[in-house]
VMD Tcl script that builds the backbone (N, CA, C; Angstrom):
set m [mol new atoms 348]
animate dup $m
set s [atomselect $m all]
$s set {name element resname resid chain x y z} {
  {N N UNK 1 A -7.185 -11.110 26.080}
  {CA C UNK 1 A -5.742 -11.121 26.299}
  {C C UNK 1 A -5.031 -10.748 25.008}
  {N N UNK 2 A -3.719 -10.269 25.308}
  {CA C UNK 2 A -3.215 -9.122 23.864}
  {C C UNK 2 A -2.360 -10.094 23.281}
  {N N UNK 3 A -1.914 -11.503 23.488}
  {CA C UNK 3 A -1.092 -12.140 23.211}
  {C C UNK 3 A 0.080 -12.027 23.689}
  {N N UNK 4 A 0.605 -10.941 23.966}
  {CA C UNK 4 A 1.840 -10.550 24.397}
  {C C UNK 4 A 2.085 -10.049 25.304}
  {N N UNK 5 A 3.805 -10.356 25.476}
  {CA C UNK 5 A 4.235 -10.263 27.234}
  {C C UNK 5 A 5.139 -9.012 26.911}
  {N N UNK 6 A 5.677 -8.038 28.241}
  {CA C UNK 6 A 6.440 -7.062 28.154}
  {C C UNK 6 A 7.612 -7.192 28.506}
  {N N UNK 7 A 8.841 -7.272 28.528}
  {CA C UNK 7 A 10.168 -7.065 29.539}
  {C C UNK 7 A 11.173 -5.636 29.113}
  {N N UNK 8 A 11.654 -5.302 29.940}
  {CA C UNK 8 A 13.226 -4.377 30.018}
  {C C UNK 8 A 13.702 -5.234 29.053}
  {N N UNK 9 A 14.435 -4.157 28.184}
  {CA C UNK 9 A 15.045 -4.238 27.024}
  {C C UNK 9 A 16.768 -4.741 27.268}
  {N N UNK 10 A 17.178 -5.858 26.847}
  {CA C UNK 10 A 18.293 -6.420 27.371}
  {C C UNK 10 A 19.602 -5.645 27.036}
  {N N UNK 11 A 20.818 -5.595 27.333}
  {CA C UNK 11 A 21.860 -5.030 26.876}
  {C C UNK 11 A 22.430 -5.190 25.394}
  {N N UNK 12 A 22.284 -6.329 24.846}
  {CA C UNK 12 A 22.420 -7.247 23.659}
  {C C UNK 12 A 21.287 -6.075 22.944}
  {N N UNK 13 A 19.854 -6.039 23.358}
  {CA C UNK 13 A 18.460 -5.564 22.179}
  {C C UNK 13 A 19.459 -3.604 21.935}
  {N N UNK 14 A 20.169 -3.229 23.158}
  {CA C UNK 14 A 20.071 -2.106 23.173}
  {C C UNK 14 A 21.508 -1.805 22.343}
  {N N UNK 15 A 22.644 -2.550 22.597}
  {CA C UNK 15 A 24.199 -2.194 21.411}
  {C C UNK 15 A 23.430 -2.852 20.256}
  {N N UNK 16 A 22.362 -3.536 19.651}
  {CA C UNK 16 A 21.884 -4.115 18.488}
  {C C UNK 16 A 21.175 -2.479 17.689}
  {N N UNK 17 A 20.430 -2.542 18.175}
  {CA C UNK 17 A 19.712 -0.988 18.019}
  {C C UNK 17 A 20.338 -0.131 18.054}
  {N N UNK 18 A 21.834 0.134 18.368}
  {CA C UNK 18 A 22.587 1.322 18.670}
  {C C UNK 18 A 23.424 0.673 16.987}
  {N N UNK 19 A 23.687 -0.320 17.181}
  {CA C UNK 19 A 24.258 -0.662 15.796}
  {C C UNK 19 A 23.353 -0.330 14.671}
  {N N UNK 20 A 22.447 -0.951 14.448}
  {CA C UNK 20 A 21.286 -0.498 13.550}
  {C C UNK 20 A 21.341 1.188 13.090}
  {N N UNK 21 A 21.774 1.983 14.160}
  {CA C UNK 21 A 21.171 2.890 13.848}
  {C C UNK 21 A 22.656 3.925 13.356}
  {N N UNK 22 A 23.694 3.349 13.998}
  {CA C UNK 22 A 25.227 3.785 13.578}
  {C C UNK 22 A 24.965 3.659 11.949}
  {N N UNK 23 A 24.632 2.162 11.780}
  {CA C UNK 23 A 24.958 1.786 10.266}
  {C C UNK 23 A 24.496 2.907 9.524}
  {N N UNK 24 A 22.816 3.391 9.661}
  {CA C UNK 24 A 22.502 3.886 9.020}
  {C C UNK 24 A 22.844 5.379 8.711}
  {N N UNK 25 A 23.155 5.972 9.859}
  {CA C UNK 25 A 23.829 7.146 9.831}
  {C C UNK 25 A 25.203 7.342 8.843}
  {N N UNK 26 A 25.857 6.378 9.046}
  {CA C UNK 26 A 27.375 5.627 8.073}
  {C C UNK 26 A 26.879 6.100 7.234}
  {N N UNK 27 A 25.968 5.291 6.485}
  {CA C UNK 27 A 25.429 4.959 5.430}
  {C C UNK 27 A 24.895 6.428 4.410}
  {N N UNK 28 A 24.142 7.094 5.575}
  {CA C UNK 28 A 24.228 8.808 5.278}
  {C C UNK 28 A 25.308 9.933 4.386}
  {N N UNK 29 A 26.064 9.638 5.525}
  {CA C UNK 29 A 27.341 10.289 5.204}
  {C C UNK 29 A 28.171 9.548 4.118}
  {N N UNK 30 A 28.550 8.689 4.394}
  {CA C UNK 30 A 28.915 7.997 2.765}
  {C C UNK 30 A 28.182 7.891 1.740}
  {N N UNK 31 A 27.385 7.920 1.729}
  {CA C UNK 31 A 26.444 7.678 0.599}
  {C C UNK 31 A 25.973 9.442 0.113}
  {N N UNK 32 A 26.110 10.144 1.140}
  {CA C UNK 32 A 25.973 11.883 0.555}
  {C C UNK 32 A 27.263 11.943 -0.141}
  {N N UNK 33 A 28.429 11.760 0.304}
  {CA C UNK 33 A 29.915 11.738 -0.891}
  {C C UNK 33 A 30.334 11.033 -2.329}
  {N N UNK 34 A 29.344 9.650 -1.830}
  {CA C UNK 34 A 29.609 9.018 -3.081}
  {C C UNK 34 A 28.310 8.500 -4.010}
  {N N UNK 35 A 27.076 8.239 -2.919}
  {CA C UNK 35 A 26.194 8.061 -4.143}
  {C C UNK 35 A 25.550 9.519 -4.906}
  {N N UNK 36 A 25.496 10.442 -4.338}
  {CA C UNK 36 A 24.736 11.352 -4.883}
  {C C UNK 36 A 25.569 11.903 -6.039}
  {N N UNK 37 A 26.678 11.951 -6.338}
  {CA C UNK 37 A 27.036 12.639 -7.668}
  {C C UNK 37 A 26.609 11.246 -8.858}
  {N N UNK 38 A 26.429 10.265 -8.462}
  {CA C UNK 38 A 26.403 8.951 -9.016}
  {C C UNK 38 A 24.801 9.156 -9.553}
  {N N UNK 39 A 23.619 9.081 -8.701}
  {CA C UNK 39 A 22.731 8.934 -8.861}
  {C C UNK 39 A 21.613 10.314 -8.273}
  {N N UNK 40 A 22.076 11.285 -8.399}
  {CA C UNK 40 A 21.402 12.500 -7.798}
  {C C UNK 40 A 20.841 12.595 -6.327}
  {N N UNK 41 A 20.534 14.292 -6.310}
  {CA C UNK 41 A 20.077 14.156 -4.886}
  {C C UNK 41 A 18.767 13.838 -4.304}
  {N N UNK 42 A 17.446 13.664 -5.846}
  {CA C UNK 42 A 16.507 13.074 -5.196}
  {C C UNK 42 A 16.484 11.672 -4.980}
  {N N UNK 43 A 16.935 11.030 -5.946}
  {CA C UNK 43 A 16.719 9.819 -6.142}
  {C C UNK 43 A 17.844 9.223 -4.204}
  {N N UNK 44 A 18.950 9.844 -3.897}
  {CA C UNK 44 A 19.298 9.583 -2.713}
  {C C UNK 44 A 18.196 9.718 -1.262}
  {N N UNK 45 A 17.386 11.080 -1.175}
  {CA C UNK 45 A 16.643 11.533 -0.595}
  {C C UNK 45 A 15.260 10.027 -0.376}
  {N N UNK 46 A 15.336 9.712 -1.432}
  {CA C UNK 46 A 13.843 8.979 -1.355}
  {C C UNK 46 A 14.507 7.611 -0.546}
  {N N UNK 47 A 15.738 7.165 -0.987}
  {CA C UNK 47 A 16.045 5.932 -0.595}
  {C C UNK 47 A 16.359 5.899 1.118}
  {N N UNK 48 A 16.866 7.149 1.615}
  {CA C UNK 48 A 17.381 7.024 2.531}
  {C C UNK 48 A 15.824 7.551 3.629}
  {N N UNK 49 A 14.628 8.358 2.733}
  {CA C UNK 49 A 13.583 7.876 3.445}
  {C C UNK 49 A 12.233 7.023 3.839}
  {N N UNK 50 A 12.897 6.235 2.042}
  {CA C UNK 50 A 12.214 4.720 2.738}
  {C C UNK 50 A 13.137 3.502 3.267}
  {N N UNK 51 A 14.811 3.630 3.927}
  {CA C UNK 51 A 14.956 2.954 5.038}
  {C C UNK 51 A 14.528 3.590 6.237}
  {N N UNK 52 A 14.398 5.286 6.107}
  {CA C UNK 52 A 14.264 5.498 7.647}
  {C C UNK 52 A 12.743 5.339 8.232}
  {N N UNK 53 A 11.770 4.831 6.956}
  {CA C UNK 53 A 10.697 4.523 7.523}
  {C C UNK 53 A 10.181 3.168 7.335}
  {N N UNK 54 A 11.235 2.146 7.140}
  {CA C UNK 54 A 11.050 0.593 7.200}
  {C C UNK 54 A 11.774 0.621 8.711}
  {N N UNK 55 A 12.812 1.221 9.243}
  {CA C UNK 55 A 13.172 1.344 11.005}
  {C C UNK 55 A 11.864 1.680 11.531}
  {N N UNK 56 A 11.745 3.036 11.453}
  {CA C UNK 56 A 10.420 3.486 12.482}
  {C C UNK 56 A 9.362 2.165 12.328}
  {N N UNK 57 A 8.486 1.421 11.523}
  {CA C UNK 57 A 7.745 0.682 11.007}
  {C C UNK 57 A 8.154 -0.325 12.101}
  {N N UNK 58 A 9.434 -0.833 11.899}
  {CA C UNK 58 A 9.897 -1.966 12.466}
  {C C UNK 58 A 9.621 -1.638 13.749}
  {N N UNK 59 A 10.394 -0.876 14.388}
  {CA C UNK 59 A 10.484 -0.264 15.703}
  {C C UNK 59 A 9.344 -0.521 16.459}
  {N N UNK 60 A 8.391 0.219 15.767}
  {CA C UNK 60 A 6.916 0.415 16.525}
  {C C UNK 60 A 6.052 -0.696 16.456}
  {N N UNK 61 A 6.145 -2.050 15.543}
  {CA C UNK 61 A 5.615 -3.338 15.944}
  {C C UNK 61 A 6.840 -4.107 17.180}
  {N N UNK 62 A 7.613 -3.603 17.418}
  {CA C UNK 62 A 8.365 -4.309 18.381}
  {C C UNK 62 A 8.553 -3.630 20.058}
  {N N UNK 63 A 8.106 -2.637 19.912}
  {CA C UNK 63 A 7.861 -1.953 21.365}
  {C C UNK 63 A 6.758 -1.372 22.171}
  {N N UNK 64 A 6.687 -1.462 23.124}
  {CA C UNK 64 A 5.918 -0.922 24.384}
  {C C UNK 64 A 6.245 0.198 24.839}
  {N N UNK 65 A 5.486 0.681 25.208}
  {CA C UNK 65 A 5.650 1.706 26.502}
  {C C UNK 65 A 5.358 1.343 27.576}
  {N N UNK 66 A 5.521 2.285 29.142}
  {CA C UNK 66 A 5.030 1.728 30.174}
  {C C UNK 66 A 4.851 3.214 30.446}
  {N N UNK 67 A 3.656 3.269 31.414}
  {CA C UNK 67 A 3.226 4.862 31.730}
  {C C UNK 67 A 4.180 5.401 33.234}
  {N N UNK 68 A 4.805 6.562 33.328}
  {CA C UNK 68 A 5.037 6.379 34.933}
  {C C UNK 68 A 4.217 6.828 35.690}
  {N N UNK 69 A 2.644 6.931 35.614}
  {CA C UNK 69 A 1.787 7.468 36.384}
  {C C UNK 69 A 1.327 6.534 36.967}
  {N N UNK 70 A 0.424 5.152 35.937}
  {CA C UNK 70 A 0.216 4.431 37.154}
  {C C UNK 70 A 0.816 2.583 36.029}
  {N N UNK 71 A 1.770 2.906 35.205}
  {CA C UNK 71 A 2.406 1.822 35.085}
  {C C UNK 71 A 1.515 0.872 34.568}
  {N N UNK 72 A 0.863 1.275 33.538}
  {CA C UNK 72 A 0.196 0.736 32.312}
  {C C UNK 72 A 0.648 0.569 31.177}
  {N N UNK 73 A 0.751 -0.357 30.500}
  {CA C UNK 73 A 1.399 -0.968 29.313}
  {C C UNK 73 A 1.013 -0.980 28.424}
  {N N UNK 74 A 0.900 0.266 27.336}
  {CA C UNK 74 A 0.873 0.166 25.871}
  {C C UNK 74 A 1.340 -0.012 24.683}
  {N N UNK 75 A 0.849 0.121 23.630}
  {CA C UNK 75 A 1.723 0.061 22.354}
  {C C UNK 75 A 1.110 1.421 21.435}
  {N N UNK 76 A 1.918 1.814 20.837}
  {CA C UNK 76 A 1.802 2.869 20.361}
  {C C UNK 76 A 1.664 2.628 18.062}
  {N N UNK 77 A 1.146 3.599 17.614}
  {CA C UNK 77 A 1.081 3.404 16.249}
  {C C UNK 77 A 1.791 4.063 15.587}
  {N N UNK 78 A 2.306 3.670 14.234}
  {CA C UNK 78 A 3.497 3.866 13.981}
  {C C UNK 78 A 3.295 5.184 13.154}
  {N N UNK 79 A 1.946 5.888 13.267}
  {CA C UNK 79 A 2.507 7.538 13.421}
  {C C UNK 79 A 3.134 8.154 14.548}
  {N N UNK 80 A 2.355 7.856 15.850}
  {CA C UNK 80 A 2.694 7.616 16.769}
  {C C UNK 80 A 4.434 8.057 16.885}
  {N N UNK 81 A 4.846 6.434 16.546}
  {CA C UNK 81 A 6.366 6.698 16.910}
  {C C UNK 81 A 6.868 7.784 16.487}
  {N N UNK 82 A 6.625 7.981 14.828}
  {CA C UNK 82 A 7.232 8.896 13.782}
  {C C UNK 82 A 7.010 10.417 14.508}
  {N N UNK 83 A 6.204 10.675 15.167}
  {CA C UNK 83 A 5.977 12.130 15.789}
  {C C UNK 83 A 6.340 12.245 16.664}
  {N N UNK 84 A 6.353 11.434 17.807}
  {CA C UNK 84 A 6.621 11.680 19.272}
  {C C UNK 84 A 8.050 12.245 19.535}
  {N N UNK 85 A 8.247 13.194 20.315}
  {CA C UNK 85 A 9.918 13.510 20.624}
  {C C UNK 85 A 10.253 11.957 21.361}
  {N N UNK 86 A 11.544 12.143 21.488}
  {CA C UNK 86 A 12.242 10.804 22.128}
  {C C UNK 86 A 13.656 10.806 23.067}
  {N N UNK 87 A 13.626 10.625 23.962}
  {CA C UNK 87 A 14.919 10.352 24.653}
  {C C UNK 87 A 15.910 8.897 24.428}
  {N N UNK 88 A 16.427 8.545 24.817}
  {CA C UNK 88 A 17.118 7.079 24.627}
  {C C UNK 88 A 16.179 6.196 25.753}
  {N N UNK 89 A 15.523 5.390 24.889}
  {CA C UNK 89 A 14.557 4.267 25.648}
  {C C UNK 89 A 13.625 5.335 26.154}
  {N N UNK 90 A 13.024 6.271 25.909}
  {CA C UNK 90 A 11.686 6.769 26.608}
  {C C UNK 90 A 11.556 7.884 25.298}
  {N N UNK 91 A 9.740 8.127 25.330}
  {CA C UNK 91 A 8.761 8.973 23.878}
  {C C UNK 91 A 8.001 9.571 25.050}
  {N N UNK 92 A 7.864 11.021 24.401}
  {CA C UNK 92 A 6.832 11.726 25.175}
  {C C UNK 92 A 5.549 11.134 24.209}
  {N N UNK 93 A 4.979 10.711 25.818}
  {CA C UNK 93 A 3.055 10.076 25.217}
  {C C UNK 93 A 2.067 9.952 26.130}
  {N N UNK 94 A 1.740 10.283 25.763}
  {CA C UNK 94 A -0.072 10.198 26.408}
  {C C UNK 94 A -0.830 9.359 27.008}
  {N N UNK 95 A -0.490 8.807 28.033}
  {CA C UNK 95 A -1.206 7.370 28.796}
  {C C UNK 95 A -2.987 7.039 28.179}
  {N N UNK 96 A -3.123 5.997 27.758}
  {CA C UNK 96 A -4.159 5.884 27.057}
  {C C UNK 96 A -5.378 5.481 27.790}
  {N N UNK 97 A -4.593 5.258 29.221}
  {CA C UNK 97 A -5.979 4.798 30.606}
  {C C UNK 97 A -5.865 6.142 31.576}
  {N N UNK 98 A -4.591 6.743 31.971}
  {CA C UNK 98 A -4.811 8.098 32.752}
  {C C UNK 98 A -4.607 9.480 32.292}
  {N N UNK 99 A -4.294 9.289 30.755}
  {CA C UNK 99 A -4.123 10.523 30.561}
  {C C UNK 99 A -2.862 11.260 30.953}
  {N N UNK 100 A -2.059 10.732 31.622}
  {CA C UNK 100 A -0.908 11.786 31.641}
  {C C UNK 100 A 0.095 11.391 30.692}
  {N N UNK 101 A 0.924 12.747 30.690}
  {CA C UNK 101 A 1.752 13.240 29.602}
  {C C UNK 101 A 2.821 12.777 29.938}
  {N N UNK 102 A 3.643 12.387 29.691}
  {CA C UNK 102 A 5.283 12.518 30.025}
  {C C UNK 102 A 5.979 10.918 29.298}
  {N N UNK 103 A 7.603 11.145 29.485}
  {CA C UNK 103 A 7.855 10.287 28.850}
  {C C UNK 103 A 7.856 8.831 29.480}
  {N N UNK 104 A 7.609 7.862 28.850}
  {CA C UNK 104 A 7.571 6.489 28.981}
  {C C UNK 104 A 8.288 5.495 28.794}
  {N N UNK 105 A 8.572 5.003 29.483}
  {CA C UNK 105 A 10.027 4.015 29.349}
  {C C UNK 105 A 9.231 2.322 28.007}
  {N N UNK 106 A 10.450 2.590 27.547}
  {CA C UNK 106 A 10.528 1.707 26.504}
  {C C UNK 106 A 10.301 0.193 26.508}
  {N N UNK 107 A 9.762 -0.948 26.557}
  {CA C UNK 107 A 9.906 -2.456 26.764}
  {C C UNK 107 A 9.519 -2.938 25.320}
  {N N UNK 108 A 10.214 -4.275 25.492}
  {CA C UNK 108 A 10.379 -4.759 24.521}
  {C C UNK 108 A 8.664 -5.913 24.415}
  {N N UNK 109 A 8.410 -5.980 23.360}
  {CA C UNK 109 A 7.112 -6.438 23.170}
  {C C UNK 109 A 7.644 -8.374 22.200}
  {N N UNK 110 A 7.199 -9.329 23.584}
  {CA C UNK 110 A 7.121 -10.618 23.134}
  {C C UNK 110 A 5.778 -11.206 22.870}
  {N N UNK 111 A 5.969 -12.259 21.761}
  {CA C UNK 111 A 5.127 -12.937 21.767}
  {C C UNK 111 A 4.951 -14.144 22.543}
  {N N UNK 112 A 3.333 -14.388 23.211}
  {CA C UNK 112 A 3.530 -15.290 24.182}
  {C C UNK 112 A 3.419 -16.754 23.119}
  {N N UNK 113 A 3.911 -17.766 23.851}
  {CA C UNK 113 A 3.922 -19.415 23.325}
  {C C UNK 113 A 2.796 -19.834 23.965}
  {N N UNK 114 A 1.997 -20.213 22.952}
  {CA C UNK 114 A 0.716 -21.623 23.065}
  {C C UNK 114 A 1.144 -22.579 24.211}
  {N N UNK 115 A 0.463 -22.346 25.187}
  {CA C UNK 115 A 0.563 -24.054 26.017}
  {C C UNK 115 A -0.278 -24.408 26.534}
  {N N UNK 116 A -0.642 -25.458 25.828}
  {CA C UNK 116 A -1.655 -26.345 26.260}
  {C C UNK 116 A -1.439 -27.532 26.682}
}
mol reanalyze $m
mol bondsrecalc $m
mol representation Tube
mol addrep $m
């Protein structure tokens, strides 16, 4: 057993993640006007791609896929995420039990509670 349970991603997980990802874009554009004459354009370049790969990182220990072929539940690796094209809540991927291609709807990956 994988430890963990799957569900649809709540409305709350999905304006959270839409926030997350506004900020960082913000953060882009302001920070191309004002930090880069401040601190150059590599030293900007590196920072803004090790937040965008502490997101992906994050991302991909916190989500599932589900296949629509025959609705098998995986998790994917966080090259994985970094390559795959993406729609909003669905990655083109590769079912890892049937083999088919197409995109996969997104779930959120819980950890289950001990009960004994």
């Amino acid at each position: 057993m994988s430890g963990y349970t799957y569900r649809e991603p709540s409305l709350r997980y999905k304006v959270f993640t839409n926030l997350i990802i506004a900020v960082f874009i913000l953060f882009i554009i302001l920070g191309s006007f004002f930090l880069i004459p401040i601190i150059g354009n590599i030293p900007f370049f590196f920072v803004v791609l090790i937040f965008l790969t502490v997101l992906i990182f994050f991302h991909s220990k916190k989500t599932a896929y589900i296949c629509r072929n025959c609705n098998h539940e995986f998790e994917i690796t966080f090259w994985q995420d970094l390559i795959s094209t993406h729609a909003p809540g669905q990655k083109m991927l590769k079912c890892p039990k049937c083999s088919y291609k197409d995109y996969c709807s997104e779930v959120i990956k819980l950890k289950l509670k001990n009960t004994i």
